[in-house]
N, CA, C and O atoms as CSV, one atom per row, in Angstrom:
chain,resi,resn,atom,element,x,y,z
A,1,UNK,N,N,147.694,99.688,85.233
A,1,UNK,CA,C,148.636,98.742,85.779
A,1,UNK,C,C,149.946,98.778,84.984
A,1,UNK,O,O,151.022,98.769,85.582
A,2,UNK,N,N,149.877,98.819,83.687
A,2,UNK,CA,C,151.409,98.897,82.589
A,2,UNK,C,C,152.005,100.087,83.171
A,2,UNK,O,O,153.051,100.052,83.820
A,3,UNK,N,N,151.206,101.346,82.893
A,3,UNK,CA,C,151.962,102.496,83.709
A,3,UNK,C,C,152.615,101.959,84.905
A,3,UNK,O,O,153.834,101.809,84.828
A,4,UNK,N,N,151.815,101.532,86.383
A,4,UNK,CA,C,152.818,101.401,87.219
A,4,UNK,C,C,154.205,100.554,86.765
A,4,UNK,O,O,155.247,101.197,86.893
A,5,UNK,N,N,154.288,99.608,86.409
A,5,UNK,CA,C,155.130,98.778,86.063
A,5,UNK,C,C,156.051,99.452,85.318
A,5,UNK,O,O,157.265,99.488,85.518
A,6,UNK,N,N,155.387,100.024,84.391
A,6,UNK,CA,C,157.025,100.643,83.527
A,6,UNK,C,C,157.441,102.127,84.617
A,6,UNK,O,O,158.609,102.452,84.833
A,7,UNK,N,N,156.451,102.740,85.092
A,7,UNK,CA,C,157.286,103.724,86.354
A,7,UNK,C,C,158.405,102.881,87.358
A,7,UNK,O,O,159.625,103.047,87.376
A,8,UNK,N,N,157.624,101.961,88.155
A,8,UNK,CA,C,158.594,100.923,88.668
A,8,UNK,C,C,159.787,100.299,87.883
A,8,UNK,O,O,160.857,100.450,88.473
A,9,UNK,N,N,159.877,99.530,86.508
A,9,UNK,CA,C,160.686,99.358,85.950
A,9,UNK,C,C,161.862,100.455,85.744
A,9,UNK,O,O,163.016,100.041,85.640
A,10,UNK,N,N,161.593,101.859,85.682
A,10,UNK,CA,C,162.443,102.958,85.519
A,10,UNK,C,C,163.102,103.526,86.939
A,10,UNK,O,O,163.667,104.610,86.788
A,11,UNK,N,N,163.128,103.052,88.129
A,11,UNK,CA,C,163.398,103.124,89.408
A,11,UNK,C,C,164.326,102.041,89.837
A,11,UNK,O,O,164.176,100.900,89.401
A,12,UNK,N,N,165.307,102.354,90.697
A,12,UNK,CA,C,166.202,101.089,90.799
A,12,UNK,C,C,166.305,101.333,92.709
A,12,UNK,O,O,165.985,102.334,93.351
A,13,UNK,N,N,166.770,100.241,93.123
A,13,UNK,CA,C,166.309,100.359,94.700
A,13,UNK,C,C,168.235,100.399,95.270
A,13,UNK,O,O,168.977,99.746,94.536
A,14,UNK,N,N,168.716,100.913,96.132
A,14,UNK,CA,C,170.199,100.541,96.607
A,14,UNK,C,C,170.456,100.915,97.772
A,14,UNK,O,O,170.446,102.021,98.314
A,15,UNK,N,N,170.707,99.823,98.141
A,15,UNK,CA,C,170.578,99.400,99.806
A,15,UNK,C,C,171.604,99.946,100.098
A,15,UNK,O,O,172.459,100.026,99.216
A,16,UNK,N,N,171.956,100.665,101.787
A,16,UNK,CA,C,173.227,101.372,102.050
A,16,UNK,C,C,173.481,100.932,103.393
A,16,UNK,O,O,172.470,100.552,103.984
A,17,UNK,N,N,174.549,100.881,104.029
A,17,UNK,CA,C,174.745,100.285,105.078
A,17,UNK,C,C,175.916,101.400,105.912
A,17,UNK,O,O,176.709,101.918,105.126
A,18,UNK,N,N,176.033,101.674,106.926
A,18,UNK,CA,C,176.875,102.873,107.628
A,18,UNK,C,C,177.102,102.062,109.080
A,18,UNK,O,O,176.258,101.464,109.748
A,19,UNK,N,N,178.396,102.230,109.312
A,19,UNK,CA,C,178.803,102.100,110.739
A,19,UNK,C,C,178.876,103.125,111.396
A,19,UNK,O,O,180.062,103.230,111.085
A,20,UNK,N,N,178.709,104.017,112.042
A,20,UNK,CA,C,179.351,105.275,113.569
A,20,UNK,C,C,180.046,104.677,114.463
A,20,UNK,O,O,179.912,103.679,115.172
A,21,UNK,N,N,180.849,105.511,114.290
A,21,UNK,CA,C,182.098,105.450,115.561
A,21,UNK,C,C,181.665,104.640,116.761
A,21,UNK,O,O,182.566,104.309,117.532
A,22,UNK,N,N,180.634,104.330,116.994
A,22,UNK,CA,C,179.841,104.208,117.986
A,22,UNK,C,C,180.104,102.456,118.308
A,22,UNK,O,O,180.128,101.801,119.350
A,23,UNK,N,N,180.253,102.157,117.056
A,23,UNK,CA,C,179.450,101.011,116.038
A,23,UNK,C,C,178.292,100.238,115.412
A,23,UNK,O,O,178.266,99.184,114.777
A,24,UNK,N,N,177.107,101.307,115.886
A,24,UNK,CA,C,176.099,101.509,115.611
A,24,UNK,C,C,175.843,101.370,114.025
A,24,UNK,O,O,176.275,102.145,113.172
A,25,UNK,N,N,175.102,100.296,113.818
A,25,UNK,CA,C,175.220,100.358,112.083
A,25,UNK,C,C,173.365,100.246,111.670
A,25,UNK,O,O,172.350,99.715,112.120
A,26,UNK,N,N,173.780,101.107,110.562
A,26,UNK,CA,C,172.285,101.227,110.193
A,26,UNK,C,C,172.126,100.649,108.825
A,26,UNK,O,O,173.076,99.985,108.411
A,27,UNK,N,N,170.794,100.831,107.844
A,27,UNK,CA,C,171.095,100.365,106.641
A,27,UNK,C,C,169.660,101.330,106.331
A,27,UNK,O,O,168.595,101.322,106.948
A,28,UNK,N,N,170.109,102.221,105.030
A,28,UNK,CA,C,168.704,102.496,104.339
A,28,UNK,C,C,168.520,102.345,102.974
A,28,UNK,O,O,169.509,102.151,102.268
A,29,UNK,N,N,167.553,102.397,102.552
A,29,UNK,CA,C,167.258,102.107,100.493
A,29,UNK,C,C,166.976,103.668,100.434
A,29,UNK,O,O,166.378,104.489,101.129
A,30,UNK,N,N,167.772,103.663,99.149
A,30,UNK,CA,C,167.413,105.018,98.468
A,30,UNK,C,C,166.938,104.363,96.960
A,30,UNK,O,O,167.709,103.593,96.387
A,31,UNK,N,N,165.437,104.771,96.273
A,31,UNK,CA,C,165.091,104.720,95.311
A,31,UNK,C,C,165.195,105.785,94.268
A,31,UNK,O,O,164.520,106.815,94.280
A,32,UNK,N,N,166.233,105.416,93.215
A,32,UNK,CA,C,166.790,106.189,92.031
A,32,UNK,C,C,165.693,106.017,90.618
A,32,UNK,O,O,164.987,105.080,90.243
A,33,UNK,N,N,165.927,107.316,90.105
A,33,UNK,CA,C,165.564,106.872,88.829
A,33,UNK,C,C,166.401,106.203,87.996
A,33,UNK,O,O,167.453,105.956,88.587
A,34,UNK,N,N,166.389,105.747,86.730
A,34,UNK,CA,C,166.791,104.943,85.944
A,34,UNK,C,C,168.278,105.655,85.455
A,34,UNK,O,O,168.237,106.838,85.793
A,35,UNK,N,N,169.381,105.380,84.875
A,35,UNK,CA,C,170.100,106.156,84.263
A,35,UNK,C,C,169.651,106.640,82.778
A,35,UNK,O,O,170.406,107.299,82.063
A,36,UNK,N,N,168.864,106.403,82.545
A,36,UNK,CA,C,168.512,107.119,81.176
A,36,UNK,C,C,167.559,108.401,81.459
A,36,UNK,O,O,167.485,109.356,80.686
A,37,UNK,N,N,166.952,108.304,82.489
A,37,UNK,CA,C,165.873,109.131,82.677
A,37,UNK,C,C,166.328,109.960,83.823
A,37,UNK,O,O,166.690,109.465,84.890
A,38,UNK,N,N,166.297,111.393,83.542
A,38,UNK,CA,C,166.844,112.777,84.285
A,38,UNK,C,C,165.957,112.914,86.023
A,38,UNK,O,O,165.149,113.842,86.055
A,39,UNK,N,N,166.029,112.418,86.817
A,39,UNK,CA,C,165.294,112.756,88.380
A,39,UNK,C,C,164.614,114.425,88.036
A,39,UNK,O,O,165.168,115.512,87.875
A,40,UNK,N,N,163.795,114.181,88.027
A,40,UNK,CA,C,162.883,115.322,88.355
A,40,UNK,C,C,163.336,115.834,89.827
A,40,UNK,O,O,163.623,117.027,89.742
A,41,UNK,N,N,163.507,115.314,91.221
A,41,UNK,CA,C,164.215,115.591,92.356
A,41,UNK,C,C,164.695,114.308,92.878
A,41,UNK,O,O,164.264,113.205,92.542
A,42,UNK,N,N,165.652,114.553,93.757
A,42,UNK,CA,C,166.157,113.803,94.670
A,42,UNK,C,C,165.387,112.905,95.527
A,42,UNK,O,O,165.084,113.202,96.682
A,43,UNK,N,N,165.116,111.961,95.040
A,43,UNK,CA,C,163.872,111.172,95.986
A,43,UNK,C,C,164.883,109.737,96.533
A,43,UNK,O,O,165.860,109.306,95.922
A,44,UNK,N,N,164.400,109.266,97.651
A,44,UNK,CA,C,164.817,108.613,98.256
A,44,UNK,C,C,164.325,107.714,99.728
A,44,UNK,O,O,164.807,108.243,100.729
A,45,UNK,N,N,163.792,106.943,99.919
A,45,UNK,CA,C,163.026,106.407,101.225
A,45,UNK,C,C,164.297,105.410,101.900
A,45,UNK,O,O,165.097,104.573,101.482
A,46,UNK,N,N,163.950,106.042,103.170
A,46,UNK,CA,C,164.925,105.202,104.270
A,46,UNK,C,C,164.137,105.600,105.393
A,46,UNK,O,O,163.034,106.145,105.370
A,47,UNK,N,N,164.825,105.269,106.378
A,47,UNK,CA,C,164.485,105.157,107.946
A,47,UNK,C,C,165.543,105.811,108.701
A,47,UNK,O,O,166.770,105.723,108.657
A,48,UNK,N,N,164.701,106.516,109.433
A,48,UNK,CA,C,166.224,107.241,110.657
A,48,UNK,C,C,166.007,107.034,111.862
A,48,UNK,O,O,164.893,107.290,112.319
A,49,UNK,N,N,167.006,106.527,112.655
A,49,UNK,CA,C,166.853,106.690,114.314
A,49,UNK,C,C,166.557,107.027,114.784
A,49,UNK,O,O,166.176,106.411,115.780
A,50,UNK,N,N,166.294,108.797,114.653
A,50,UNK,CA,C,165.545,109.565,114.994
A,50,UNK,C,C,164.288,110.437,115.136
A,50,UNK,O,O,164.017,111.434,115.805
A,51,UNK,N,N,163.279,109.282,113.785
A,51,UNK,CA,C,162.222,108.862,113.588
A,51,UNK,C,C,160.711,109.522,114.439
A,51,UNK,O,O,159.792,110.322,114.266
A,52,UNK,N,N,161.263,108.507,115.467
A,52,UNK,CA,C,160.537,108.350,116.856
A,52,UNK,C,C,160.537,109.539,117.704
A,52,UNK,O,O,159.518,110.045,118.174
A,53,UNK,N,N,161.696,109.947,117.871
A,53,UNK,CA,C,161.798,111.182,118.811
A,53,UNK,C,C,161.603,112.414,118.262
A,53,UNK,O,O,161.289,113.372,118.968
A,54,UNK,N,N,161.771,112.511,116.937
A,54,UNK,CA,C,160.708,114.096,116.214
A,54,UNK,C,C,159.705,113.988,116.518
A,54,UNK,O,O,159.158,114.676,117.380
A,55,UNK,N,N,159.072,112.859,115.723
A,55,UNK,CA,C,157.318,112.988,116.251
A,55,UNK,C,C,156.977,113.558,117.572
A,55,UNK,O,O,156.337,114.585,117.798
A,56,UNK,N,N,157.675,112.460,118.672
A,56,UNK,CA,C,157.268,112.888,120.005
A,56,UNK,C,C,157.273,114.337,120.040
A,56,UNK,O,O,156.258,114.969,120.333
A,57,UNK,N,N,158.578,114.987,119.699
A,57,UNK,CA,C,158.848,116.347,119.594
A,57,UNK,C,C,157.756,117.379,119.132
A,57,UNK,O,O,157.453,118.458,119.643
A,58,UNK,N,N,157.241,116.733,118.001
A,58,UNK,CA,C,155.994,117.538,117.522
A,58,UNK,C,C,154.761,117.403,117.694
A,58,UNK,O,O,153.804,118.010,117.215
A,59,UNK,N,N,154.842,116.517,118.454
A,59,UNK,CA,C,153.492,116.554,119.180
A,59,UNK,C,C,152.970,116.912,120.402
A,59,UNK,O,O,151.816,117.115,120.782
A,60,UNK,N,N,154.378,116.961,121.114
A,60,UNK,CA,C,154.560,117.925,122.350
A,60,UNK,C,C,153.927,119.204,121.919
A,60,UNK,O,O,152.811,119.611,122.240
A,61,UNK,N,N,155.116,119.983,120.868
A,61,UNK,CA,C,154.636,121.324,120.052
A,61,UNK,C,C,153.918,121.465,119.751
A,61,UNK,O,O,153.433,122.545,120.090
A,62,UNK,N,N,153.030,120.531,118.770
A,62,UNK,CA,C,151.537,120.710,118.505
A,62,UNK,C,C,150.740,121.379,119.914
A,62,UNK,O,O,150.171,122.469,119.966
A,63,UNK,N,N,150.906,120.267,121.130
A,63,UNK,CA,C,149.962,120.691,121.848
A,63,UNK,C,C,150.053,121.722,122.794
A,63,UNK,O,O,149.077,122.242,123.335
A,64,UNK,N,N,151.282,122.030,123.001
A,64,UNK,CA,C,151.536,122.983,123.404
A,64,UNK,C,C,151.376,124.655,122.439
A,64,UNK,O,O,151.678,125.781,122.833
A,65,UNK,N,N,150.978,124.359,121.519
A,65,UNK,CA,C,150.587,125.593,120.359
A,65,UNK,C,C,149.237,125.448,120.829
A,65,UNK,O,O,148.852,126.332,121.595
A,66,UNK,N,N,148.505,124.609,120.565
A,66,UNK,CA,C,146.913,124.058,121.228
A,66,UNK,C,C,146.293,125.139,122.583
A,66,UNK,O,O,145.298,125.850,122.726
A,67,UNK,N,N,147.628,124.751,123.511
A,67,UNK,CA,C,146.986,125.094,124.791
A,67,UNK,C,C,147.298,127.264,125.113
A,67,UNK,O,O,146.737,128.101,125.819
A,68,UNK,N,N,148.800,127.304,123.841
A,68,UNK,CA,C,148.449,128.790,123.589
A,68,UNK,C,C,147.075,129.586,123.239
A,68,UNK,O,O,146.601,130.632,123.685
A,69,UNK,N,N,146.655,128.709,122.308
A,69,UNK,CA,C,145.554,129.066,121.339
A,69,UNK,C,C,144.657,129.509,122.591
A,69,UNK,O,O,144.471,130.626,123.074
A,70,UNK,N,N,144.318,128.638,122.838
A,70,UNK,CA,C,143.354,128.774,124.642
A,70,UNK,C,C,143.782,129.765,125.385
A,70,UNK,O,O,143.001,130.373,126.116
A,71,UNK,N,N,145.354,130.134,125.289
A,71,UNK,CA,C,145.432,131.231,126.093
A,71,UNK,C,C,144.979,132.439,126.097
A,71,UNK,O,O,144.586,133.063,127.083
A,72,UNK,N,N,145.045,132.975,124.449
A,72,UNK,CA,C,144.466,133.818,123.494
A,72,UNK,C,C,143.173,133.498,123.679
A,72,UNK,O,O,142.521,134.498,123.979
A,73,UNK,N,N,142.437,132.355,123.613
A,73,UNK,CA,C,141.292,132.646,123.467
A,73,UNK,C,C,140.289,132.950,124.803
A,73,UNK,O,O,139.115,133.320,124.805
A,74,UNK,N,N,141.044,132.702,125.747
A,74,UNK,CA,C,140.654,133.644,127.021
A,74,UNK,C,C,140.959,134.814,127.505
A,74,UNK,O,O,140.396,135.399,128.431
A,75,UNK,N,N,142.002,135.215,126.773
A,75,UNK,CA,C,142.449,136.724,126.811
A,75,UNK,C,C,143.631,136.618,128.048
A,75,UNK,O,O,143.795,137.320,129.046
A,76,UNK,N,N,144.177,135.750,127.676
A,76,UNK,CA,C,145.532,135.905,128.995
A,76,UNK,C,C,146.485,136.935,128.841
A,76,UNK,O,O,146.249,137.710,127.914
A,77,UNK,N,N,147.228,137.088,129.330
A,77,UNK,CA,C,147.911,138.447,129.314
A,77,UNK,C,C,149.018,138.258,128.275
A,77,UNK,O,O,149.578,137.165,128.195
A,78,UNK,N,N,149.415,139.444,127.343
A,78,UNK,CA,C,150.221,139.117,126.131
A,78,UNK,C,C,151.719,138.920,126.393
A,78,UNK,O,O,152.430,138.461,125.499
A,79,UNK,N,N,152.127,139.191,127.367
A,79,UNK,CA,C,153.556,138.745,127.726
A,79,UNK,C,C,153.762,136.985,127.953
A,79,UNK,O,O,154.675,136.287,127.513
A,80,UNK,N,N,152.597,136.577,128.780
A,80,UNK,CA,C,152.309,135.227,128.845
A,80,UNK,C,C,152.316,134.657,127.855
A,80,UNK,O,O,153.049,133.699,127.608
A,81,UNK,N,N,151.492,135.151,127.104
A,81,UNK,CA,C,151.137,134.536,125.394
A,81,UNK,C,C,152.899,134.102,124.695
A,81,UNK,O,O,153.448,133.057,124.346
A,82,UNK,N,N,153.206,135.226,124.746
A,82,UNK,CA,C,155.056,135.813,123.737
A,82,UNK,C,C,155.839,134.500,124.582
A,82,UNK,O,O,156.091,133.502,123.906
A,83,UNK,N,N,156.294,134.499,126.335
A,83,UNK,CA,C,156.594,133.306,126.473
A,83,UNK,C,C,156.425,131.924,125.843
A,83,UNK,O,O,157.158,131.176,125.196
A,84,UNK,N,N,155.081,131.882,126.319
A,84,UNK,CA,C,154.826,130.230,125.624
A,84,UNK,C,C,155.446,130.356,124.304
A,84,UNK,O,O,156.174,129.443,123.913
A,85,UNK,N,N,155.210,131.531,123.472
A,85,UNK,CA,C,155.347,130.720,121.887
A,85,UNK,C,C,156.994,130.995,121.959
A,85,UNK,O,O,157.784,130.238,121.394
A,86,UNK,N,N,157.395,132.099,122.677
A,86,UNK,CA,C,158.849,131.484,122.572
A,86,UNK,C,C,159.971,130.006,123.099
A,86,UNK,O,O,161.113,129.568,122.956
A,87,UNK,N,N,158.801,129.744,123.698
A,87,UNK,CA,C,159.341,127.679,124.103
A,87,UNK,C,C,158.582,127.302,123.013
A,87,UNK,O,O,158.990,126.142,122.950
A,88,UNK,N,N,157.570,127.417,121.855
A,88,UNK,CA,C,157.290,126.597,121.133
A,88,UNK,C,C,158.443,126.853,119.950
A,88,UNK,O,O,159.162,125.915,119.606
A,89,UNK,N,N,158.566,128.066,119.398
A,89,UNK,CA,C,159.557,128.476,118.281
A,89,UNK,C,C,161.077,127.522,119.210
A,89,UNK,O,O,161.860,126.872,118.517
A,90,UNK,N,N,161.248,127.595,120.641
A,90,UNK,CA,C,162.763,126.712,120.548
A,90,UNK,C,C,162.536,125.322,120.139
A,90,UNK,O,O,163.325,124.604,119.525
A,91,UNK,N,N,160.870,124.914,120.731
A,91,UNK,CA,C,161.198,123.151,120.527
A,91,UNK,C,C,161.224,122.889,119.399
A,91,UNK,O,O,161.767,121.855,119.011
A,92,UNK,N,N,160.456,124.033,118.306
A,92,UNK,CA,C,160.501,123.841,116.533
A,92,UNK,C,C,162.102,123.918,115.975
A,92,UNK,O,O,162.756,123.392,115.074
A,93,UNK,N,N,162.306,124.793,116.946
A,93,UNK,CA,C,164.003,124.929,115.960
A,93,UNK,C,C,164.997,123.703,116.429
A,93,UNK,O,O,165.648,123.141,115.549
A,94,UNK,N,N,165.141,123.229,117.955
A,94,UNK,CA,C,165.323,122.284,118.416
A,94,UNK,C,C,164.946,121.047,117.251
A,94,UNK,O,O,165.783,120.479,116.550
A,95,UNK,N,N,163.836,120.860,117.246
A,95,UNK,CA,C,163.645,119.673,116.403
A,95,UNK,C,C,163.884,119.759,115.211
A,95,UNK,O,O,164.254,118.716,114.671
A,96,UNK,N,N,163.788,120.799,114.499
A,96,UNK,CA,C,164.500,121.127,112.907
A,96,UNK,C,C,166.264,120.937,113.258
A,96,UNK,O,O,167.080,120.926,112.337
A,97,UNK,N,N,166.582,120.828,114.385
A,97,UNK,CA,C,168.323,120.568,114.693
A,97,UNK,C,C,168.151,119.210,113.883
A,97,UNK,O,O,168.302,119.014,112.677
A,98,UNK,N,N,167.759,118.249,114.990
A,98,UNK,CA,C,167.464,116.937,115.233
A,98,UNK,C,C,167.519,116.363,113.916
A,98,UNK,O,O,168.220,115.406,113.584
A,99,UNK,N,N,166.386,117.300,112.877
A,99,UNK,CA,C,165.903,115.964,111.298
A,99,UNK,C,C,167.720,116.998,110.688
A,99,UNK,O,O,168.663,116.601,110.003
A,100,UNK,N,N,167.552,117.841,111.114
A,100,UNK,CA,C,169.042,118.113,109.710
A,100,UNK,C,C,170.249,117.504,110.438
A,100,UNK,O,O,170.845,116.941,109.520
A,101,UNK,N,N,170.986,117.284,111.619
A,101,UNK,CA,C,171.678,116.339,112.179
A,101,UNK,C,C,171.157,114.695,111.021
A,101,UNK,O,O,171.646,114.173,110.018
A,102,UNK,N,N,170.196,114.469,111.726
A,102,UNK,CA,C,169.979,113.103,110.843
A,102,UNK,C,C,170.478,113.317,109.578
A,102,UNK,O,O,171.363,112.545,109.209
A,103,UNK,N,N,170.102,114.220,108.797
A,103,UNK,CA,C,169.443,113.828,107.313
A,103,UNK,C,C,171.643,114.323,106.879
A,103,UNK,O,O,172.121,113.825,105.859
A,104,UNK,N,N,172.425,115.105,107.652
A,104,UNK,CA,C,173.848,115.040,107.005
A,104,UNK,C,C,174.367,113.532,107.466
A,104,UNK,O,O,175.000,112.732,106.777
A,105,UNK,N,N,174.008,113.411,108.552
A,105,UNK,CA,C,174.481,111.502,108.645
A,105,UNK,C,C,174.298,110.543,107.761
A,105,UNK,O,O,175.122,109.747,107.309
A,106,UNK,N,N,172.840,110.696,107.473
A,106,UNK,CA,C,172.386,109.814,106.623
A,106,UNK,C,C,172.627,110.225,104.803
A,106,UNK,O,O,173.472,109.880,103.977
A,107,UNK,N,N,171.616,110.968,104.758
A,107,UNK,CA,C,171.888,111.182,103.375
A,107,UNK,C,C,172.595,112.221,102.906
A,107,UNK,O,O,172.667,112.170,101.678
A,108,UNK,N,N,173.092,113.050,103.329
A,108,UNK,CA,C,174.141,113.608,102.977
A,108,UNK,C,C,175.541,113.042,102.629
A,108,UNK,O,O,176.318,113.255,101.698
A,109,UNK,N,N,175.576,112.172,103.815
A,109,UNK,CA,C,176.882,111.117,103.797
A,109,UNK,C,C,176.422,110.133,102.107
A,109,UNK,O,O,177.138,110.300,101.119
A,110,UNK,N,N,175.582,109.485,102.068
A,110,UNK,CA,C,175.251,108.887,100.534
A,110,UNK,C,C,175.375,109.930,99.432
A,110,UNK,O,O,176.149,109.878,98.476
A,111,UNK,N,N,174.429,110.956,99.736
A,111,UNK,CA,C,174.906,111.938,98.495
A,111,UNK,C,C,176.498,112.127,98.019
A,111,UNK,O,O,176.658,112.300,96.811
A,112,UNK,N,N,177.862,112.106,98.987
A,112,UNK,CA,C,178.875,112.200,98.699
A,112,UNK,C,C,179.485,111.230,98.169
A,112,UNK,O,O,180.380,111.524,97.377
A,113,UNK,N,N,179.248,110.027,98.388
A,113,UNK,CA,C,179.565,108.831,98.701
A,113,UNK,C,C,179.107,108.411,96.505
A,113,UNK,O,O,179.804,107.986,95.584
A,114,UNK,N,N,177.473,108.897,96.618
A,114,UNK,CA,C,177.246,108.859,95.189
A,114,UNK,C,C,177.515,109.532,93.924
A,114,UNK,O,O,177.350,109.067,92.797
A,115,UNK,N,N,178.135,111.171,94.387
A,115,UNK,CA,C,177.996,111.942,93.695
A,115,UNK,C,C,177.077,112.300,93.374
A,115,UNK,O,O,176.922,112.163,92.161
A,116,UNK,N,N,176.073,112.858,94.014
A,116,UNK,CA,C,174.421,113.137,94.178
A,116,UNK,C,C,174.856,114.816,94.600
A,116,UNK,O,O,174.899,115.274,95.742
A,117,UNK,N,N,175.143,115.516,93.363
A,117,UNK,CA,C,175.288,116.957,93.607
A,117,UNK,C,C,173.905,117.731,93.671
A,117,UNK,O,O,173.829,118.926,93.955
A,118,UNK,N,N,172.863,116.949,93.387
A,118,UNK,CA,C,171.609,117.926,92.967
A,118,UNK,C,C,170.901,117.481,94.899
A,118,UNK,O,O,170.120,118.290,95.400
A,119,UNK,N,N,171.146,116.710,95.387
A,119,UNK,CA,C,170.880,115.900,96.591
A,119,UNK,C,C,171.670,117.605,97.549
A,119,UNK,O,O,170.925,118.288,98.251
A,120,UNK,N,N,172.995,117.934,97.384
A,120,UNK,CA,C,173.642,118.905,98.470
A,120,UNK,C,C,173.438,120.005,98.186
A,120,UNK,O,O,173.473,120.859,99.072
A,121,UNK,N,N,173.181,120.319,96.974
A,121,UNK,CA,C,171.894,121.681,96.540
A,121,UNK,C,C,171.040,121.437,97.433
A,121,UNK,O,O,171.001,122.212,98.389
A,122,UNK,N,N,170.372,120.616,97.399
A,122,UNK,CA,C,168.993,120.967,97.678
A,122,UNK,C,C,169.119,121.245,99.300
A,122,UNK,O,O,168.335,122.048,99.805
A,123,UNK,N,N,170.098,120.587,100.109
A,123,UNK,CA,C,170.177,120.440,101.431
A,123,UNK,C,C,170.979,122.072,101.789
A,123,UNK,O,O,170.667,122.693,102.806
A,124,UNK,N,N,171.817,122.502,100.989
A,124,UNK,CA,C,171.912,124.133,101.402
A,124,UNK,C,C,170.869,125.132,101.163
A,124,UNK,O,O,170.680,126.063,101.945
A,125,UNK,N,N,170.191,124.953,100.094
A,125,UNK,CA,C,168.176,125.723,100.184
A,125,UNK,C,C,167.875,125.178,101.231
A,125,UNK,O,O,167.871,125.973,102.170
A,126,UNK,N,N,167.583,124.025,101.529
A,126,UNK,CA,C,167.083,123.790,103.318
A,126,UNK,C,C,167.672,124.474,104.416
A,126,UNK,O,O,166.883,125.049,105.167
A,127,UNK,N,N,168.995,124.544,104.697
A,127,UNK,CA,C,169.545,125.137,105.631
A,127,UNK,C,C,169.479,126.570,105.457
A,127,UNK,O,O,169.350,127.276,106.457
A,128,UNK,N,N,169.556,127.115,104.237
A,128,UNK,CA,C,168.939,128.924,103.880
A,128,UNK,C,C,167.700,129.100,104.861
A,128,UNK,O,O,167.726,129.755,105.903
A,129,UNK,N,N,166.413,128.279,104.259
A,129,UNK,CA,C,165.391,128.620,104.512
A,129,UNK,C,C,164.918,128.403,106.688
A,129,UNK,O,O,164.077,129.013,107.347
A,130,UNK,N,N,165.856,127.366,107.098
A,130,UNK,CA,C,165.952,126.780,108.237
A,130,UNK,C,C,166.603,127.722,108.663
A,130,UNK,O,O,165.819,128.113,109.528
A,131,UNK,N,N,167.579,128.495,108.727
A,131,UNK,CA,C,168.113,129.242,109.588
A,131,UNK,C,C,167.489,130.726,109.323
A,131,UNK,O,O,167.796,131.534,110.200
A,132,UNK,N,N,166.635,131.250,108.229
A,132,UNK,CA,C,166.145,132.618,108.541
A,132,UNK,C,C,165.545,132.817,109.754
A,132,UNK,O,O,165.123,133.933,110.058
């Protein structure tokens, strides 16, 4: 129990608030480490708008990978097969649009806002590895 408490004690919570053009205003907490103590990574919990509609997204994909599997496993013809997974690879890349759209709105916009340089590192290794 002391452990949690002094981990918690070394964490600080800071609420953020954003308008869009829209006037759509959101608010998320990003949890920091302490200023004495070096972040091991960029950690941070909030909520995004767009939440809801990845999941859906990937669970479409899920099952639609599902009902490939079946295709293969009846021996459907391999051009058939290459289709389907090429609508599953768009709805994956499609929805990898979706969370990196979010995540420069949201926390990208805070990372600048904080001077959180180790935060826009890490988000150009994401976009490396996202666009191979």
């Amino acid at each position: 129990m002391k452990e949690e408490q002094k981990s918690s004690e070394k964490e600080h919570h800071k609420t953020h608030t954003h308008i869009r053009p829209d006037g759509t205003v959101y608010e998320h907490v990003h949890v920091h480490q302490s200023e004495n103590e070096k972040p091991h990574s960029h950690s941070h919990t909030h909520t995004h708008e767009n939440t809801k509609a990845v999941l859906n997204r990937l669970s479409r994909a899920i099952g639609h990978l599902e009902s490939i599997k079946k295709m293969v496993e009846s021996g459907r013809d391999c051009s058939e097969v290459l289709i389907q997974l090429s609508a599953v690879k768009a709805a994956i890349n499609n929805t990898g649009k979706v969370i990196l759209q979010d995540h420069i709105e949201h926390c990208l916009v805070d990372a600048v806002e904080t001077g959180d340089f180790e935060a826009i590192e890490e988000l150009n290794k994401a976009i490396n590895r996202f666009i191979k």
